[in-house]
C-alpha positions in Angstrom: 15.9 -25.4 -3.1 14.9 -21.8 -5.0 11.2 -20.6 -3.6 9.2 -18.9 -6.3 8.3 -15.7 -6.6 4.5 -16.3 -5.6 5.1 -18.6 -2.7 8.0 -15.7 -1.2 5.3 -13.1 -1.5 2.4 -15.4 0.2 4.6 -16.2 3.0 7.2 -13.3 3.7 6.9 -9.4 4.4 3.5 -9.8 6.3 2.8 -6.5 8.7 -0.1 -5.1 10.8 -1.0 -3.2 7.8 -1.0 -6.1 5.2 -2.7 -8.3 7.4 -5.4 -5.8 7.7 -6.2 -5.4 4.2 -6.7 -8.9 3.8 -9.0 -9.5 7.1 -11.0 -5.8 5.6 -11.4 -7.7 2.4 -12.5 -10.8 3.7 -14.6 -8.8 5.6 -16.2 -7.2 2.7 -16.6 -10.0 1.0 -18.5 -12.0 3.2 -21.1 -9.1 3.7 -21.1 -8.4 0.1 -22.3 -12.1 -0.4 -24.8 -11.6 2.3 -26.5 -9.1 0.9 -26.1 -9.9 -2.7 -24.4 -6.4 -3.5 -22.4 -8.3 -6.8 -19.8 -4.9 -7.4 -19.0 -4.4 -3.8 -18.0 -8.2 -3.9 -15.5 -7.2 -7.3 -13.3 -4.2 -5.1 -13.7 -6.4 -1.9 -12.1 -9.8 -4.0 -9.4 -7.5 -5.6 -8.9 -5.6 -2.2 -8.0 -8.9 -0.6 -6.1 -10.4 -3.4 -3.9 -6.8 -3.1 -2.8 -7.8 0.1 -2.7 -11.6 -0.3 -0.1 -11.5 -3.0 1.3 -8.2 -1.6 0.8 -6.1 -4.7 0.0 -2.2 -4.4 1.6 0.7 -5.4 4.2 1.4 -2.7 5.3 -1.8 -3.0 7.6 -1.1 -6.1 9.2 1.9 -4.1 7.1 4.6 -5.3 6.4 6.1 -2.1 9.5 6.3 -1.2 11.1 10.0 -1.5 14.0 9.7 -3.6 18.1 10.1 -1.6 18.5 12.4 -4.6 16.2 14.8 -3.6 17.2 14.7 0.4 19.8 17.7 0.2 22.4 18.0 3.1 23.5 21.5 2.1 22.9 24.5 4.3 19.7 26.5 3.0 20.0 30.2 2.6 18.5 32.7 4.8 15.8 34.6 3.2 15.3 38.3 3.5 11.8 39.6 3.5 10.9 43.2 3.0 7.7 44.9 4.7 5.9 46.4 2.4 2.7 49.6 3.4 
């Protein structure tokens, strides 16, 4: 039986972090509804669904630093000269 994509994402790969987002956008939610603040409710709602469906930017990888940028060679030494 093949899960789909959207049912792997709302179940797997949960962390402290992700788990956060989602109870800070519930959060802001529920007090933006309180207080009848309309926009705030917008960011909280798409804040929330970020971490729900675990979308973001660093999920693709792009945080990552790239292995061919990590160079294992030796580094030079560098000379400096005192200048008066």
């Amino acid at each position: 039986m093949k899960v789909s994509g959207l049912v792997y994402n709302l179940t797997n790969h949960w962390g402290f972090a992700r788990a956060l987002r989602l109870i800070l956008g519930l959060m802001m939610a529920w007090q933006s509804v309180l207080t009848q603040e309309w926009l705030v409710l917008v960011l909280a709602l798409s804040f929330a669904g970020m971490a729900l469906f675990g979308i973001g930017a660093c999920n693709s990888g792009a945080c990552a630093p790239h292995r061919s940028s990590i160079s294992t060679e030796e580094t030079e030494e560098v000379e400096y000269e005192e200048i008066k």
